[in-house]
Each structure stands twice: as C-alpha cells, then as structure tokens.
PARORO-562588 format. One record per residue (C-alpha): residue in one letter; x, y, z. Coordinates in steps of 0.05 Angstrom, whole numbers, plus 5000, padded with zeros to 4 digits. Example, Ala and Ser with C-alpha at 12.3 -4.5 7.8 and 13.67 -1.06 7.14 Angstrom:
residues 2
A524649105156 S527349795143 
***
This chain:
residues 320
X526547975218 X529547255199 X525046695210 X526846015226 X522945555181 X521844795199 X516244385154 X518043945101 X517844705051 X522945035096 X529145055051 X524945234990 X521745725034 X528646095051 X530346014987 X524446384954 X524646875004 X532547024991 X531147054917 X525147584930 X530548044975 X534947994915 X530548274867 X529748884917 X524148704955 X524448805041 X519748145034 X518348275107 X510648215120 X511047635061 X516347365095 X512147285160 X506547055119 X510946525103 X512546345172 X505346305191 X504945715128 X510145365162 X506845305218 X500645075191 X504344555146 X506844285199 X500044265246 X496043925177 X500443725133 X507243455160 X509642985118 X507543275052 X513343565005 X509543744947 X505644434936 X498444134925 X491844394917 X489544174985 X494844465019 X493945134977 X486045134998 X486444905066 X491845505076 X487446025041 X480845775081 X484245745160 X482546285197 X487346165255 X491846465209 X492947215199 X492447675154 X485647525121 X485047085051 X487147675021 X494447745054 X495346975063 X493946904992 X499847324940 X505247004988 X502646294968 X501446434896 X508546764889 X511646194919 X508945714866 X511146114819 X517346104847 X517145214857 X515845244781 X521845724761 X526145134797 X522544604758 X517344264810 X509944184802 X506744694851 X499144814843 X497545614831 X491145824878 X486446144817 X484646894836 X477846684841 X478346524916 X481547184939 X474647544930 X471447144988 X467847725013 X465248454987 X470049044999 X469049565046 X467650155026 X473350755052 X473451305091 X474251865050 X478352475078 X475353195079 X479653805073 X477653935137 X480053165161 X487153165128 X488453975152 X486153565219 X491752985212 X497353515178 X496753935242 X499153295286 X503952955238 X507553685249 X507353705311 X510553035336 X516453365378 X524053125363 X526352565411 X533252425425 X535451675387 X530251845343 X533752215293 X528552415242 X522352075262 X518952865270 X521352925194 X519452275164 X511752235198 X508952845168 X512052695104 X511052085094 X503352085106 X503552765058 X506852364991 X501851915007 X496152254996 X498552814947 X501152224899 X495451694917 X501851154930 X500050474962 X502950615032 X508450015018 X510750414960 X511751084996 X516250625059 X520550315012 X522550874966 X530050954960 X533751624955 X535151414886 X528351274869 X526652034881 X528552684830 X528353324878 X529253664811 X524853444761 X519053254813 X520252484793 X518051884830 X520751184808 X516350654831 X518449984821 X517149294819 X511149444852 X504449114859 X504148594804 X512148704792 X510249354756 X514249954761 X512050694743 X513651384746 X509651944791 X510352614781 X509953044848 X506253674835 X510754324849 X508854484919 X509253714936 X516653754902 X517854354939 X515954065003 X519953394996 X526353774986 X526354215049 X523853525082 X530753235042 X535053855058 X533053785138 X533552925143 X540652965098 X543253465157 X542352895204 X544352235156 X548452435112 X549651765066 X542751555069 X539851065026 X531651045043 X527551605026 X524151615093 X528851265138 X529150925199 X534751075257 X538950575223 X537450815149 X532650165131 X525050155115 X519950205164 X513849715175 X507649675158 X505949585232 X510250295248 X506350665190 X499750415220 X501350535294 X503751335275 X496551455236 X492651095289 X496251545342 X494552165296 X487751965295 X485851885364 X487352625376 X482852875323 X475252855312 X475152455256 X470151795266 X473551145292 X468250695297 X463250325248 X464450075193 X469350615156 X474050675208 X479851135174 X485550725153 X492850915120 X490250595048 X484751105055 X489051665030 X490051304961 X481851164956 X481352034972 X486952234928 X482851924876 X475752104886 X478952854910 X482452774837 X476252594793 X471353184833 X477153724811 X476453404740 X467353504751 X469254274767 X473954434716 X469454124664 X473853564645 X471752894607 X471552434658 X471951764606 X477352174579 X481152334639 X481051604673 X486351304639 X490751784658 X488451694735 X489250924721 X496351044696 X498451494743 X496251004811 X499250344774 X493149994753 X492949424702 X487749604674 X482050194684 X476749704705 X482049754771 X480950474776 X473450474789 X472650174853 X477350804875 X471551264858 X467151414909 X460651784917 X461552194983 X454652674990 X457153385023 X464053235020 X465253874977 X458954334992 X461854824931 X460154324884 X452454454878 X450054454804 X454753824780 X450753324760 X453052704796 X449552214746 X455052274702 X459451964762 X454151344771 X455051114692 X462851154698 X462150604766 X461149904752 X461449404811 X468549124797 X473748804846 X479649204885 X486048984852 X490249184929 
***
C-alpha cells in the first residue's frame, strides 16, 4: 500500500522507505508504521525537522499509536540509521526502552493441537479467483512450524530462495539484516514439492513461494486472519492469557526440538547452538526464552529429569 506522507519528515520518510524496498524488503507493516509517525509528528511536533530525542521518546511512549513499543520502535531506529547514512544528526532510541514490559509466555502446541489445525488448513475448499489460496494455507502454516521460521520469513520467501532438491531454505536479510540457511527435513521437502508441483500447474512464472492471486506476498494481517479462522473451529483454548498466536509455532518447534534432544539422550548445552543457529539468533542467550517448560505436554516422557532443563533457562529478553 503507498502512503501519502505530510510532516516536515515526509520526503526523508519516502525516501527511506524506497531505499528499504530496494534492498528487497516488502517494507509494508514498517511502512505503515511510518505513516502512523507522520501523523503523530504532525499532531506534536509540526514544525520540527530534526530527528531528536524527544520526538524519538514521545513516539515510543504514545499509546494512541499502534502496534505496541515493540512494533513502533525498529521502524524508528532504522530510520535514524538511515538519516545518518545521508549525513544528518538523527538521535538512535537505545534498546533499553523496547523491554517496557515482561513477555508473555506462549502457547505451546500439542501433537494433538497442530493434528487439530493440519486437519482445517486441508480442508479449506478451492474458490474460484482464488487460485491457490487451498494450497498456500496449509503450507504455509506447515514450514512454519516444521522449520521454526518467524512467520514474516515464511510470507516473503521467493521461489528462488527455496531448493526442492537439496531441502534448502535461503533466508535473508532477515531479522537484524541477517540471512541464513534452513534445512527442511525429508518429509517436509517432500511435502513442499507436491505443494510446488500443484501451485506451478496454476502460475506458472511465479516468483513468491507462497503467492498471492497476483504472485506478491501476503500480509501479516492475511496470515493472522487464516490461523485465527483455523482456530475457532478447533478446541484449542482462546482465552486468557496464552491465547494461540501464528509466532507460537516458532516458540513449539523449539521446545518440541529440545524434548526430542531429552529422549534421545542428547547434550542439551551441546546441542543449543545448533538450535540457535538454525532459528537465526545472534547469540544463544536469544535461544532460551524459546524454551519452555510445558508439564504433560508429552506424557511418554516420564523418567527425564526436567532439572537439567531449569539450569539451561536464565530470565533473558525475546530478541522478536
């Protein structure tokens, strides 16, 4: 969607924004981030030109404006960056402030649960002007989960991003402009080339991975509106405080990962950085909040001794 920007930052704002497509990036939720900081620039700070530090704090503080601190803040951070590449003085909000409140802690999927959501991702019927919607859905959600992606990463995967033959995912300039590679395990592999063989049949000359009508990426908002309409047709809980989300996948693919590691006898310290590596983390200390003590989820797992789990699980921050 193109916005039309109007405070005193509006041509730098297009500007940043136009250099972010460039690089590769849809920009589209930052994009409308952006438009929300136009706005408020111009309700409390009209005449200003310069990126300052009250700006910067009054913007990450306002809760008229959505998303939370969390999704107002990269945007903000990335366009200073960006003011400084073209030589102005832009302050840079410190990641300090973007922890202004504990995480939640995630729903975490049983076998039972994702068999649950499979069953209705499959069976979302074919619609006419909707050429592979009944394709994409199911797997979509599925590389999701099987590969623990950040949901962004699995919409804007390319054709060329994916190796049908080797089982190779290219992620890149991802969270933190880092890119990686993902192995799909063989079943997973398997799956996503039927899924490729049936969507080709229909678009030939395709460029997204998991395409649109028109062959461009889906939203955020689309993702989240398909699992929430999954959801309300299964039993899984949708109220309190760990209502299921989308992200939710990539917190289960990870604790799913580390109790498979507990019953083949793995090293757990030993295994981590491999887990960290594999999701995109910066560093391990990222890959701890993903591990999550869920009591019953896997009833065949009497006789492990979860105390091994609690030394491996410091209280550290969620780098999403």
């Amino acid at each position: 969607m193109t916005y039309l920007y109007e405070s005193r930052f509006a041509e730098r704002i297009q500007s940043f924004i136009t250099q972010k497509r460039a690089l590769g990036y849809s920009y589209d939720d930052s994009a409308k981030t952006m438009d929300n900081f136009d706005k408020f620039c111009i309700e409390r700070f009209p005449f200003d030109i310069s990126l300052s530090k009250e700006i910067c704090h009054a913007w990450a503080l306002d809760s008229k404006y959505k998303p939370g601190i969390r999704g107002r803040f990269s945007p903000i951070r990335e366009f200073a960056k960006y003011l400084h590449s073209i030589g102005e003085t832009a302050y840079t909000l410190p990641m300090e402030l973007k922890n202004e409140k504990p995480r939640r802690l995630p729903h975490i999927y049983t076998e039972a649960e994702i068999a649950a959501l499979w069953k209705m991702f499959d069976e979302i019927p074919a619609r006419k002007g909707l050429l592979v919607k009944h394709l994409v859905v199911p797997a979509i959600f599925r590389l999701i989960y099987c590969c623990g992606l950040r949901p962004c990463e699995a919409r804007r995967l390319k054709v060329s991003n994916v190796n049908l033959h080797s089982g190779r995912i290219d992620i890149l300039e991802s969270k933190g402009h880092k890119s990686r590679i993902v192995i799909m395990a063989d079943d997973v592999t398997a799956y996503m080339k039927e899924y490729n063989h049936q969507v080709s049949q229909s678009m030939t000359n395709r460029t997204v991975f998991f395409p649109s009508s028109d062959d461009t990426v889906y939203t955020r908002v689309w993702l989240n509106r398909e699992f929430n309409s999954a959801i309300a047709k299964t039993k899984i809980a949708k109220f309190g405080v760990n209502i299921p989300r989308v992200y939710d996948f990539r917190h289960s693919f990870a604790t799913h990962r580390l109790y498979q590691w507990m019953r083949d006898g793995k090293d757990l310290e030993a295994m981590l950085p491999y887990l960290s590596s594999y999701m995109g983390h910066v560093s391990i200390t990222s890959t701890y909040y993903y591990i999550h003590l869920v009591p019953g989820i896997f009833a065949e797992m009497s006789g492990v001794d979860y105390s091994r789990l609690e030394t491996l699980i410091p209280g550290v921050e969620d780098d999403e």
